[in-house]
MIDOSE-1310 file (N, C-alpha, C; in nm, 2 decimals, decimal comma, always signed):
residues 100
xxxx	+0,08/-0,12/+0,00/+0,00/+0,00/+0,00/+0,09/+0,13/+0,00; +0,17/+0,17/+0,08/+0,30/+0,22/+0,11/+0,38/+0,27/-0,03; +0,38/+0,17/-0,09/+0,46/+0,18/-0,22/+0,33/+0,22/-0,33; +0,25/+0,15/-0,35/+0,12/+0,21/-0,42/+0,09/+0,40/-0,41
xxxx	+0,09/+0,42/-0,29/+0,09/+0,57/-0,27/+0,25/+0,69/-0,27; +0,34/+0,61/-0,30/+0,45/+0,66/-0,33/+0,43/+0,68/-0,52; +0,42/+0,58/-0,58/+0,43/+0,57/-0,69/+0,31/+0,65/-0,73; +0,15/+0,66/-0,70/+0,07/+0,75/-0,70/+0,17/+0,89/-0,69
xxxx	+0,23/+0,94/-0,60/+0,31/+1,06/-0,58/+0,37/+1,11/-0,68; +0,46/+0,98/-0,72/+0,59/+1,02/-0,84/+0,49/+1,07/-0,95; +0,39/+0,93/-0,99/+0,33/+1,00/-1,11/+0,27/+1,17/-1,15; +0,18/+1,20/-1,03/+0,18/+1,35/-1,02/+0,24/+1,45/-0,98
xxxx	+0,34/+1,42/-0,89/+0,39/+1,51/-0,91/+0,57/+1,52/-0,95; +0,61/+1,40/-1,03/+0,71/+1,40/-1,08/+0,81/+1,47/-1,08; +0,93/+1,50/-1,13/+1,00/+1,58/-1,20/+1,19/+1,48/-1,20; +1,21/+1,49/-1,33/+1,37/+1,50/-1,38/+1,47/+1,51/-1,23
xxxx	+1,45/+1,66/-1,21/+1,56/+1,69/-1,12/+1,49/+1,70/-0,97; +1,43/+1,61/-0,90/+1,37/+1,61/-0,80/+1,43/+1,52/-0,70; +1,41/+1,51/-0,53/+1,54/+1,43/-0,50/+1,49/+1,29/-0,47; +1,35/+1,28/-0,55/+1,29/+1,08/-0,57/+1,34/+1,06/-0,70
xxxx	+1,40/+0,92/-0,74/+1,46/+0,86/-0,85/+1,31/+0,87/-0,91; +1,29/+0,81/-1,05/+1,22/+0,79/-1,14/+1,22/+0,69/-1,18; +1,11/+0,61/-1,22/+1,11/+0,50/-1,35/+1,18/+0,55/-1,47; +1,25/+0,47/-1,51/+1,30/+0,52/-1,64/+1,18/+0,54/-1,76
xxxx	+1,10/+0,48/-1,76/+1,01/+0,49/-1,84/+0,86/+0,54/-1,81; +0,89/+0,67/-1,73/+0,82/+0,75/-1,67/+0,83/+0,91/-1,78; +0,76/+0,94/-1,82/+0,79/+1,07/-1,86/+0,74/+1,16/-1,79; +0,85/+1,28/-1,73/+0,79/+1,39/-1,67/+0,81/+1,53/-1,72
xxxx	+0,71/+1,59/-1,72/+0,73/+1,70/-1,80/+0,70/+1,86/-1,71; +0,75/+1,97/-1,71/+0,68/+2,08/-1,60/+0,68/+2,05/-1,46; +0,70/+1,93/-1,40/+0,62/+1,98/-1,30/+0,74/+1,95/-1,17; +0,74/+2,05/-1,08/+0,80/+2,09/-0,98/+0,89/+1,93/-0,91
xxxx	+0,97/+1,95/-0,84/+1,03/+1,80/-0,78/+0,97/+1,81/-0,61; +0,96/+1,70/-0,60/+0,94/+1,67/-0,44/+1,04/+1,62/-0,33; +1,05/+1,69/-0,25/+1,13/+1,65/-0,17/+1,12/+1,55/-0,08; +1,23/+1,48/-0,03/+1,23/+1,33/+0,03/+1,16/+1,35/+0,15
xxxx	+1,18/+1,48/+0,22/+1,14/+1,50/+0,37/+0,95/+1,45/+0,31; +0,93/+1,47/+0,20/+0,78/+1,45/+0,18/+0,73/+1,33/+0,20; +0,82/+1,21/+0,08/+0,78/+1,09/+0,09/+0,79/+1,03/+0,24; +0,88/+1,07/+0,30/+0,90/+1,01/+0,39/+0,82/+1,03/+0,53
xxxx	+0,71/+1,17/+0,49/+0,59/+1,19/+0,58/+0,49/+1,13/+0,56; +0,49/+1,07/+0,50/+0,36/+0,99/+0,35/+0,34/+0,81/+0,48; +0,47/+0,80/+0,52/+0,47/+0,69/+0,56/+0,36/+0,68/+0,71; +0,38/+0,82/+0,74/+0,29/+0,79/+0,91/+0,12/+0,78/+0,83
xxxx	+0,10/+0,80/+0,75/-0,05/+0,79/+0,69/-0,06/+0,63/+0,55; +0,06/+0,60/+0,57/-0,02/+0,45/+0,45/-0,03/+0,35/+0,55; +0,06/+0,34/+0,69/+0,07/+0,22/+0,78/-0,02/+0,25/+0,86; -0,12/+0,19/+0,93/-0,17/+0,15/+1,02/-0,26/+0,02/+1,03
xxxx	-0,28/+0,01/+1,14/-0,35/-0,11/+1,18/-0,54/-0,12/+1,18; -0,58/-0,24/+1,17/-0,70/-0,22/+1,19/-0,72/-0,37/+1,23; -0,86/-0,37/+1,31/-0,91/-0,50/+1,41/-0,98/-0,57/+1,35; -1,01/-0,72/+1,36/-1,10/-0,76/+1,26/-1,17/-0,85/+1,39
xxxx	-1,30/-0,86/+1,44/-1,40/-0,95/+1,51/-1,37/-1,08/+1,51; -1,35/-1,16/+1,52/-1,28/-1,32/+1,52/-1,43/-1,39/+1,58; -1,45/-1,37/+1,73/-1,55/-1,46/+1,80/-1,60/-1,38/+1,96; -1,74/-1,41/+1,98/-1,71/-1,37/+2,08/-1,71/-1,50/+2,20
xxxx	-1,71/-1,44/+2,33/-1,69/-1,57/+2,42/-1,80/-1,61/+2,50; -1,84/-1,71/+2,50/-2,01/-1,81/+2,52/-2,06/-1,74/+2,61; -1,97/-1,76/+2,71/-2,08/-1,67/+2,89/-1,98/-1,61/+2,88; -1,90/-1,51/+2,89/-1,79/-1,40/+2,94/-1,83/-1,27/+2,83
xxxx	-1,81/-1,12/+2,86/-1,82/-0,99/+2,79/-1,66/-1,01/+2,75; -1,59/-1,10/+2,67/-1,46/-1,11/+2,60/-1,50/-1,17/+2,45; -1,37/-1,11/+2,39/-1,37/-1,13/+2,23/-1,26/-1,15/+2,20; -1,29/-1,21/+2,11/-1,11/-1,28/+2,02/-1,09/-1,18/+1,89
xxxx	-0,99/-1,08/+1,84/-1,00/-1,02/+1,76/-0,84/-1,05/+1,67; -0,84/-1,02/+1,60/-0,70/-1,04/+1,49/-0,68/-0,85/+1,44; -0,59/-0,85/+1,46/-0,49/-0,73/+1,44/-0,33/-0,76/+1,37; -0,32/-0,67/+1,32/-0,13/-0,70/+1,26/-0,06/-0,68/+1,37
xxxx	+0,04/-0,76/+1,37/+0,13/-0,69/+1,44/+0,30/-0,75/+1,40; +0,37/-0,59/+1,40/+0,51/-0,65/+1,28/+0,41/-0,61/+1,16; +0,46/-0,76/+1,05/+0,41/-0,76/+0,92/+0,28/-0,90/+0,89; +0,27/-0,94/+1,03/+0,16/-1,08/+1,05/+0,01/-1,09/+1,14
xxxx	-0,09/-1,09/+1,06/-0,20/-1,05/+1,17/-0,19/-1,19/+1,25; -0,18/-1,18/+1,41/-0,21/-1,22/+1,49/-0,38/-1,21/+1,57; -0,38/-1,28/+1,68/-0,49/-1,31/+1,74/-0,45/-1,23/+1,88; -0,56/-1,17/+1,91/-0,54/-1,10/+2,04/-0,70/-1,12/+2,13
xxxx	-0,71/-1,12/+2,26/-0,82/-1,12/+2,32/-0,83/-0,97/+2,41; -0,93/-0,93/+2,39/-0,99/-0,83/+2,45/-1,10/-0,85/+2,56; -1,08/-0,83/+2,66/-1,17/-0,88/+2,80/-1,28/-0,79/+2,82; -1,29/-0,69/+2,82/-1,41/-0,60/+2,80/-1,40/-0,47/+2,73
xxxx	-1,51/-0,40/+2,74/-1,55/-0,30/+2,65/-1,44/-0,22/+2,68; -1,39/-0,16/+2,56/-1,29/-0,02/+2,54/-1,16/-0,11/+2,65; -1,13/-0,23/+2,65/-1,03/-0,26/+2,74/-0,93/-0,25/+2,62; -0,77/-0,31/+2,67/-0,67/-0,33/+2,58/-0,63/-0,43/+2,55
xxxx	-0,58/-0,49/+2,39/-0,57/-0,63/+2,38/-0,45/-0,67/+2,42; -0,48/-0,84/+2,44/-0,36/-0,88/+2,51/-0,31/-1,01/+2,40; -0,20/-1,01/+2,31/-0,19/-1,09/+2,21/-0,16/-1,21/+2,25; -0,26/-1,34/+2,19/-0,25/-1,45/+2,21/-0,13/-1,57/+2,14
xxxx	-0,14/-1,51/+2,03/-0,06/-1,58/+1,88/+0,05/-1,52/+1,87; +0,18/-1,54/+1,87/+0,31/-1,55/+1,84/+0,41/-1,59/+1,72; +0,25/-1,65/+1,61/+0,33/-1,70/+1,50/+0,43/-1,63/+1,35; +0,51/-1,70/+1,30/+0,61/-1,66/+1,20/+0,41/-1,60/+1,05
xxxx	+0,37/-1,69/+1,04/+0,28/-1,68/+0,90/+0,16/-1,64/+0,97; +0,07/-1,57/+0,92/-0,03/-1,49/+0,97/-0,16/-1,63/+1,01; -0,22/-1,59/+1,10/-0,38/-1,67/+1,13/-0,51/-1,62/+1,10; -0,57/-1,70/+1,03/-0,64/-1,68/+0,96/-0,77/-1,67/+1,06
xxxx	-0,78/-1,72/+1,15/-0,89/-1,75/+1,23/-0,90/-1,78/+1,36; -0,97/-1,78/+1,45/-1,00/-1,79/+1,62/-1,13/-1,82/+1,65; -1,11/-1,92/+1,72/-1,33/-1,94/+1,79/-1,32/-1,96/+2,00; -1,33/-1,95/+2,08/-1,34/-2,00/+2,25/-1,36/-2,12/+2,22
């Protein structure tokens, strides 16, 4: 995603003498160069995380949710409302799923 919105960047606002390399088989024409301090602000807005509902738990106010963490969505449980998760899963390849 990260690199999708970089390359979005180059395309518009391009330039020859700018301090981001280019595709070579990019043509830019007019248009002003961007500086690196830019791309490299770009980054606190393409990464972030988001939660995905997994299950909730039979008799208890807990839930199993999956979140990234690193570059691998793990499994985390959350014990009550607006509480904080506490990650369950430790694995190298991401999980795909969780049930109580």
């Amino acid at each position: 995603m990260k690199s999708l919105f970089i390359l979005l960047v180059l395309f518009v606002f391009g330039s020859h003498a700018g301090d981001l390399p280019f595709p070579e088989n990019l043509i830019v024409d007019a248009i002003p160069p961007i500086p690196s301090a830019i791309v490299e602000g770009v980054g606190r807005y393409s990464e972030f995380r988001s939660a995905v509902f997994l299950d909730w738990h039979p008799t208890k106010v807990e839930m199993l949710i999956s979140t990234r963490f690193a570059d691998v969505p793990q499994v985390h449980l959350v014990k009550q409302p607006g509480g904080a998760r506490t990650q369950l899963t430790f694995l190298p390849e991401r999980v795909a799923g969780a049930t109580f």
